[in-house]
C-alpha positions in Angstrom: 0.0 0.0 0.0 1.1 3.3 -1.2 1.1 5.3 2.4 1.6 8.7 0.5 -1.2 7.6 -1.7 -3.4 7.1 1.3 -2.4 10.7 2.6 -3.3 12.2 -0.3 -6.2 10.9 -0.9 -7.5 11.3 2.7 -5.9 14.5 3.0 -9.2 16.6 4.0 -10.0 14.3 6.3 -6.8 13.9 7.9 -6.0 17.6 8.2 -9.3 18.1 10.0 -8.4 15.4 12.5 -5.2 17.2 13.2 -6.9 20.3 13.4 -9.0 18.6 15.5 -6.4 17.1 18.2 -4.9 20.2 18.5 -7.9 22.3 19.9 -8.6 19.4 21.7 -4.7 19.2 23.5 -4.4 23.0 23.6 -7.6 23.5 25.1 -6.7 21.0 27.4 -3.5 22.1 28.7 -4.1 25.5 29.0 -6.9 24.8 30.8 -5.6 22.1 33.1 -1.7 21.5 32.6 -0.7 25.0 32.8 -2.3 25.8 35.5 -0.2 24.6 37.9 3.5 23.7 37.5 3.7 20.2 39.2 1.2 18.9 37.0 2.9 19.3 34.2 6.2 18.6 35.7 6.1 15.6 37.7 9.4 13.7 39.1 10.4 11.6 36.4 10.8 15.3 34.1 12.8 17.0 36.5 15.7 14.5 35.6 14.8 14.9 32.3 15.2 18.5 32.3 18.4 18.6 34.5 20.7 16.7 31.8 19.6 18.7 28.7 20.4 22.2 30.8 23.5 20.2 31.4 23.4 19.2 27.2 23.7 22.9 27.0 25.8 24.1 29.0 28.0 21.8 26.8 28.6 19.1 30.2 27.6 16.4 27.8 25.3 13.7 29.4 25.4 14.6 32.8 23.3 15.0 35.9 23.1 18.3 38.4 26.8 17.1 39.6 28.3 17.2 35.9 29.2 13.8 36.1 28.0 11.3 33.3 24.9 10.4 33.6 23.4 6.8 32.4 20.0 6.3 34.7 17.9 8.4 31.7 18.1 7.7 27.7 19.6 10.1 25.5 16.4 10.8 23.1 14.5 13.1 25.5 16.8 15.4 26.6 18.8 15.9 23.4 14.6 17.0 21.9 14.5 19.2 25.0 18.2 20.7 24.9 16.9 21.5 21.3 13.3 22.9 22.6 15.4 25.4 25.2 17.9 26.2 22.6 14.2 27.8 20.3 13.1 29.3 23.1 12.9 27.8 26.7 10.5 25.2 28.4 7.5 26.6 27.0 8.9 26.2 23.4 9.6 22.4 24.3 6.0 21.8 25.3 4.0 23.6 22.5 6.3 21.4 20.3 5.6 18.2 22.2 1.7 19.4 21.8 2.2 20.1 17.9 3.9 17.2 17.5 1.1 14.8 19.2 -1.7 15.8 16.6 0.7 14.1 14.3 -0.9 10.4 16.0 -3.9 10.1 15.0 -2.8 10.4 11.5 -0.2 7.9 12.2 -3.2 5.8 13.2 -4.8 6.4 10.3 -1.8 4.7 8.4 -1.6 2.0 11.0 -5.1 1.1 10.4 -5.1 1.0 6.7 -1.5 -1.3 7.0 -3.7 -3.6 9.3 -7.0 -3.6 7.5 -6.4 -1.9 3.7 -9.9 -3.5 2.5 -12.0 -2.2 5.7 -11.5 2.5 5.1 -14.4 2.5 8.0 -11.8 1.2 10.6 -9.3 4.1 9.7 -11.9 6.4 9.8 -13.2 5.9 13.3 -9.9 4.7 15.4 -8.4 7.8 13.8 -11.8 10.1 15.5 -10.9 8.2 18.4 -7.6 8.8 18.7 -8.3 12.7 18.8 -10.4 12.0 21.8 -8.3 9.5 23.4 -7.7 10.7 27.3 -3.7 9.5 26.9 -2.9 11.3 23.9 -4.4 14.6 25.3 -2.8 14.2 28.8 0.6 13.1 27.9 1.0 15.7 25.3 1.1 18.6 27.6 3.4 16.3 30.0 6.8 16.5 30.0 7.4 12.8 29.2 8.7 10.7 27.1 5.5 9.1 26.1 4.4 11.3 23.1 7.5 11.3 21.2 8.6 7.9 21.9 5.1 6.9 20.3 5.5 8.9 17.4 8.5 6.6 16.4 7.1 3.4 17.3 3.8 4.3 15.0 6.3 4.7 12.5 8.0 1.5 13.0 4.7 -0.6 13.0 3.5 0.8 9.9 7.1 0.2 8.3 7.6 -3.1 9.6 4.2 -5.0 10.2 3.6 -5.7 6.8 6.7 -7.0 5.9 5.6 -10.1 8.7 3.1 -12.3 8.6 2.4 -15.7 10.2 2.6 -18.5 7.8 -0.7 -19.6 7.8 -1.5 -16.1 6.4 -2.1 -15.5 2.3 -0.5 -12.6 2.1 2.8 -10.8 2.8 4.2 -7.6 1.5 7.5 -7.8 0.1 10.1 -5.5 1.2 13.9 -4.0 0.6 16.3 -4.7 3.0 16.5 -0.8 2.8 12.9 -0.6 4.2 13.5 -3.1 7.2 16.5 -1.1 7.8 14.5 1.9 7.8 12.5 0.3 10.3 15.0 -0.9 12.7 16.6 2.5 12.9 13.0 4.0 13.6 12.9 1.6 16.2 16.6 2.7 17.6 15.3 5.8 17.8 12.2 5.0 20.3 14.8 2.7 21.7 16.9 5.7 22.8 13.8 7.7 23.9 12.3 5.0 26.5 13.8 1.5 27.6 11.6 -1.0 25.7 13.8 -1.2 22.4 16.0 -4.0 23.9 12.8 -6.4 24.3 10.8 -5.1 21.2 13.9 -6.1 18.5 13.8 -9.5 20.2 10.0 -9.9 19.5 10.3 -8.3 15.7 13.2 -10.7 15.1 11.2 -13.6 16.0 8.6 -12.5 14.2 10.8 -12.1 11.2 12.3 -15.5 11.5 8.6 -17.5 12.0 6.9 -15.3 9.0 6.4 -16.5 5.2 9.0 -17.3 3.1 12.3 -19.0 2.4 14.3 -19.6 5.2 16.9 -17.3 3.5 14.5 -14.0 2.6 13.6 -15.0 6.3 17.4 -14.3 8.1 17.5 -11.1 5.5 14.6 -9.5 6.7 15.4 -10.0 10.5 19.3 -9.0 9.6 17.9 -5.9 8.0 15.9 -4.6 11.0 18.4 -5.8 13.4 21.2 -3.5 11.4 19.5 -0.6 11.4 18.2 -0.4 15.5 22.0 -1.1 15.8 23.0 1.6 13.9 21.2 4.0 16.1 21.9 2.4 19.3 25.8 1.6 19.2 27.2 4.8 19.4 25.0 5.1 22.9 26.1 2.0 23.9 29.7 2.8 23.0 30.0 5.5 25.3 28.6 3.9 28.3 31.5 0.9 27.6 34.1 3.6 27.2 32.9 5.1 30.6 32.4 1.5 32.6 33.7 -1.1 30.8 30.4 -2.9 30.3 28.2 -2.9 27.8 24.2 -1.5 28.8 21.1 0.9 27.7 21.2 2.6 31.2 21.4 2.1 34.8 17.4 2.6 35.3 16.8 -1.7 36.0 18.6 -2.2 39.0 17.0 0.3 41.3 13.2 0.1 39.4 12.8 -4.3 40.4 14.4 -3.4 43.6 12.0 0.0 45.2 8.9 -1.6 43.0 9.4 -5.6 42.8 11.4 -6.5 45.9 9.3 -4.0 47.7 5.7 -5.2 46.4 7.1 -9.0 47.9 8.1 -7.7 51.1 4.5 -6.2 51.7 3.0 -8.8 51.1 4.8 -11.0 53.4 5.3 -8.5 56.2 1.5 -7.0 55.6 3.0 -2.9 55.6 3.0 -0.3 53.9 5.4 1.2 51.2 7.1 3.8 52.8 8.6 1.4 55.7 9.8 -1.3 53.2 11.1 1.7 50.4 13.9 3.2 53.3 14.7 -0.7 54.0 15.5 -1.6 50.9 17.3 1.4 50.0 19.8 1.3 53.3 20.3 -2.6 52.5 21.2 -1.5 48.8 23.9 1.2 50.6 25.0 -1.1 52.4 26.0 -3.9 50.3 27.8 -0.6 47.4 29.8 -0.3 50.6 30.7 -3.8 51.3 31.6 -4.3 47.7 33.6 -0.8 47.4 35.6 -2.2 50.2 36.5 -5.4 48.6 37.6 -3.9 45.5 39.3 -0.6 47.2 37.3 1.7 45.2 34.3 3.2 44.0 31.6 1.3 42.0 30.2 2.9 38.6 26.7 3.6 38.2 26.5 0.3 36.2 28.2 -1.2 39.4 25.3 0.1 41.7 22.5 -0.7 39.4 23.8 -4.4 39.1 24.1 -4.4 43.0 20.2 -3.3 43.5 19.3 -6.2 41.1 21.0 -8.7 43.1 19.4 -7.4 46.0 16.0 -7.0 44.4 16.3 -10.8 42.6 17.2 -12.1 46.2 14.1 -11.6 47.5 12.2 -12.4 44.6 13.6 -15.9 43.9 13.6 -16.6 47.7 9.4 -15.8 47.1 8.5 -16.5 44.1 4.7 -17.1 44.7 4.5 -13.7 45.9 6.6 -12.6 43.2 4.3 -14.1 40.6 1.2 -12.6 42.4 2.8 -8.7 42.5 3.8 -8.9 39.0 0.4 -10.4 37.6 -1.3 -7.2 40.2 1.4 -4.8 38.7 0.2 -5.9 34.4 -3.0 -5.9 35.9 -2.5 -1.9 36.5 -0.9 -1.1 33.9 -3.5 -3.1 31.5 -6.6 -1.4 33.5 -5.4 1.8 35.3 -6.6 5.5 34.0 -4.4 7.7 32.1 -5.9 10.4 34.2 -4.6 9.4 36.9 -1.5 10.6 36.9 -2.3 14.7 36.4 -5.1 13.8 39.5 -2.1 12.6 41.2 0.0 15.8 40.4 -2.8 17.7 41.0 -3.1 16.6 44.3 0.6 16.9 45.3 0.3 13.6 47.9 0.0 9.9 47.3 -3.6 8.7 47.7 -3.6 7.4 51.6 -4.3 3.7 51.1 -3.7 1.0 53.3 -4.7 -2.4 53.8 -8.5 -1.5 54.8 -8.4 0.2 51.6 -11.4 -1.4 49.8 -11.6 -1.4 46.1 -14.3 1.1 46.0 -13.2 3.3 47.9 -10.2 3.3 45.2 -12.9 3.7 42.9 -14.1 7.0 44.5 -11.4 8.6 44.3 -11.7 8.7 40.3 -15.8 8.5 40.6 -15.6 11.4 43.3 -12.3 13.5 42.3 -11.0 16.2 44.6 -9.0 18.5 42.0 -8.3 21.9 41.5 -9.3 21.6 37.8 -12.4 22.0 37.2 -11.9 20.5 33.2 -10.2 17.5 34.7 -13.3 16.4 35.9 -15.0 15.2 32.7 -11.7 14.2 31.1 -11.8 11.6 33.6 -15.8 10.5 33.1 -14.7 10.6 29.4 -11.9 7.9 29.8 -13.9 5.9 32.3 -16.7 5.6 29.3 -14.2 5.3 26.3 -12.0 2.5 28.2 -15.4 0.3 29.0 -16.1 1.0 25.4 -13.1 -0.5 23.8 -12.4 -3.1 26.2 -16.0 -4.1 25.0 -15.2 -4.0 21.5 -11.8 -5.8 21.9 -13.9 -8.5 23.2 -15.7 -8.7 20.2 -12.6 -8.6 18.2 -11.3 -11.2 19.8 -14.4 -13.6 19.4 -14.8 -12.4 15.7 -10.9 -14.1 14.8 -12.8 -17.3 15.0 -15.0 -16.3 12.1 -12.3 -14.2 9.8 -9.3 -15.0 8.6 -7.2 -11.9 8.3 -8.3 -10.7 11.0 -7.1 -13.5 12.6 -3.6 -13.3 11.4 -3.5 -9.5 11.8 -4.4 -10.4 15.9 -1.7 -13.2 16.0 0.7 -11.1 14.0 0.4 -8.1 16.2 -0.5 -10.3 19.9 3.6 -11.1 20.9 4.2 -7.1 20.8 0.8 -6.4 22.7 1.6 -9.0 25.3 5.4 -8.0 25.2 4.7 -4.0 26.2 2.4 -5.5 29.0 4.5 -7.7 30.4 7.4 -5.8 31.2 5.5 -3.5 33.0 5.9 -6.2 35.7 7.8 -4.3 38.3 5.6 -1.4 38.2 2.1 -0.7 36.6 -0.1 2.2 36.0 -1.7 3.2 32.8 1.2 5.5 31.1 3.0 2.1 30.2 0.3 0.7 28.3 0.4 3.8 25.6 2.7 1.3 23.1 0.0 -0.8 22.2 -3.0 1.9 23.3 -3.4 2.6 18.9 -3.5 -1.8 18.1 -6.5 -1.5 21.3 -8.5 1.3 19.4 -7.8 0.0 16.3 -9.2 -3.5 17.2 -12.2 -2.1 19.1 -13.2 -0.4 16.5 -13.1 -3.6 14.6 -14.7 -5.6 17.4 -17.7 -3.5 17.4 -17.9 -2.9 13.2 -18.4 -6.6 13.4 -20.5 -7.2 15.7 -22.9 -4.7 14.3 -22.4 -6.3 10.4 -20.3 -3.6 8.8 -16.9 -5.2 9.0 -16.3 -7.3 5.6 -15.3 -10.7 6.7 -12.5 -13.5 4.9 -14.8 -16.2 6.7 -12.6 -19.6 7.4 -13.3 -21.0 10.6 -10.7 -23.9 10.2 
């Protein structure tokens, strides 16, 4: 399928959606984001923000202290070293903003990759996306999440329809220059959030258990693999000139041991967060200092974050029922938590005050009843409660309608590894800004889902 074809074609249509999701995301963050600083601001930017003032002030990657820094990717701060350099913060997040309306034509293309014989699902995931609570919210954040999925859109539509199951009729056949195109795209998202690593292991077994000769199979998988590597070397050069070792970033070690370790140990010791967190962390001290006086010097930030997952794997293989239990609870969140939750919780400047009388409901309330300073926030978060029960119905459709249709049955299988993949490495730690990844293949196949069940989706019928 001719892609520029498609935006040509659609153009009207597509330029009003954009139009579109940029009243909608303006609208929104002046109304709500804006308002106060921590909401757009939350912890995870402040790091964010403090190595591209470094980027400028020519320290290189580096933290507050002007020594290298590994714990963050690159791909963030070099876009917001480049938004202060136009102009300052503000610069950075009208960008950002701009930039998101670009989605839900990316969507558009996604769709029409998936299903080029069914327009009706383009149309309507694309209307969606607009109105899609994530989108809005994390577009006037500054995160990651906005431009890492512009470059992961990108790589699905280059790359999914050069891979198909076998059982499948059709496969599109592609240059090496295109897979390689694709594997750089995803290099880039690679270097934006940590989920690269996992998601070129997925593609490549994708690649190696799709159609063809066993030969066109290894070229295809050689051409994506060459090009995330050609993005991602020079990165991981540097961090082996600076420690010896070869890694994406230092971010692992102390993520399994203050989210995993600590979700094990309160659930066997029955307490709360804050008295296993300062535990952990002391124990993690602790053992840096045993190990620095072994070795007569200091450990490297690799050193440390290998250190907290030894620590952190400790206690989960010593419980690994537990371990099983947290991390199924933890995908759980990520696969059914609220996208609003996170500018409630900035908002509100405090962690909700649960315990172990918490009931569910009364978790409930706090999103049925919200206590926020925005007033706008308010329906934003009705709005998502509606839309999600909306297209986790229709995905349940979707799902029972691959018994009756064929491509849609190998679109679902084709696309299923990387949907349970995003999922499941949320593991450690879940909430609903880790589920974006596969957030356009859930609107897509709700829209699908419910197209079919009320007759309008054109079905390849084969229920062998």
């Amino acid at each position: 399928m001719n892609l520029l074809h498609q935006i040509t074609e659609h153009r009207i249509f597509l330029l009003s959606m954009c139009m579109l999701a940029s009243v909608i995301r303006i609208f929104f963050f002046v109304s709500v984001m804006r308002q106060h600083d921590n909401v757009w601001m939350y912890p995870d930017s402040t790091q964010y923000y403090d190595i591209a003032k470094q980027l400028m002030q020519g320290n290189g990657f580096a933290g507050n202290d002007e020594k290298p820094q590994m714990y963050r990717l690159p791909g963030y701060p070099l876009f917001i070293a480049a938004g202060l350099l136009c102009g300052g913060i503000d610069c950075v997040l009208w960008l950002q903003l701009l930039l998101s309306c670009l989605i839900p034509l990316l969507i558009f293309l996604l769709a029409r990759v998936l299903f080029p014989l069914a327009p009706t699902v383009a149309y309507v995931a694309t209307v969606l996306s607009c109105l899609h609570a994530g989108f809005i919210i994390y577009a006037g954040m500054l995160t990651s999440e906005t431009l890492c999925m512009i470059f992961l859109l990108l790589f699905f539509i280059t790359c999914l329809p050069c891979l198909a199951p076998p059982w499948c009729t059709q496969q599109m056949k592609c240059s090496w220059w295109r897979l390689f195109v694709a594997g750089a795209l995803l290099g880039l998202a690679s270097l934006i959030r940590p989920i690269g690593l996992y998601a070129i292991v997925v593609t490549a077994l994708l690649g190696l258990c799709s159609r063809g000769s066993w030969i066109a199979r290894c070229t295809n998988v050689f051409g994506i693999v060459c090009g995330w590597c050609a993005v991602v070397t020079p990165w991981l050069i540097r961090n082996f000139l600076l420690t010896g070792s070869i890694f994406f970033h230092t971010l692992p070690g102390l993520h399994f041991l203050q989210y995993s370790a600590a979700s094990v140990i309160m659930e066997r010791d029955h307490c709360a967060y804050g008295t296993v967190r300062p535990m952990l962390l002391a124990q993690w001290q602790a053992a840096i200092a045993e190990q620095e006086k072994e070795q007569g010097c200091s450990l490297n930030d690799y050193q440390r974050c290998c250190c907290a997952e030894s620590l952190a794997y400790g206690y989960l293989k010593q419980y690994p029922w537990l371990t099983i239990k947290t991390s199924a609870i933890q995908i759980a969140k990520t696969c059914c938590g609220l996208y609003c939750a996170q500018p409630l919780l900035s908002d509100a400047g405090t962690w909700p005050d649960y315990t172990e009388k918490t009931t569910l409901w009364q978790k409930m309330l706090r999103f049925l009843q919200p206590q926020t300073r925005s007033f706008w926030l308010i329906p934003l978060i009705y709005w998502e409660i509606g839309m999600w029960f909306l297209l986790l119905l229709g995905l349940l459709w979707c799902l029972v309608a691959t018994w009756y249709d064929r491509h849609l049955r190998c679109v679902v299988l084709q696309v299923l590894p990387l949907m349970l993949m995003f999922v499941g490495i949320t593991l450690a730690y879940g909430c609903a800004r880790l589920r974006m990844p596969i957030e356009p293949f859930i609107i897509i196949f709700s829209v699908v889902g419910w197209l079919w069940i009320c007759g309008m989706l054109q079905s390849t019928k084969n229920v062998s």
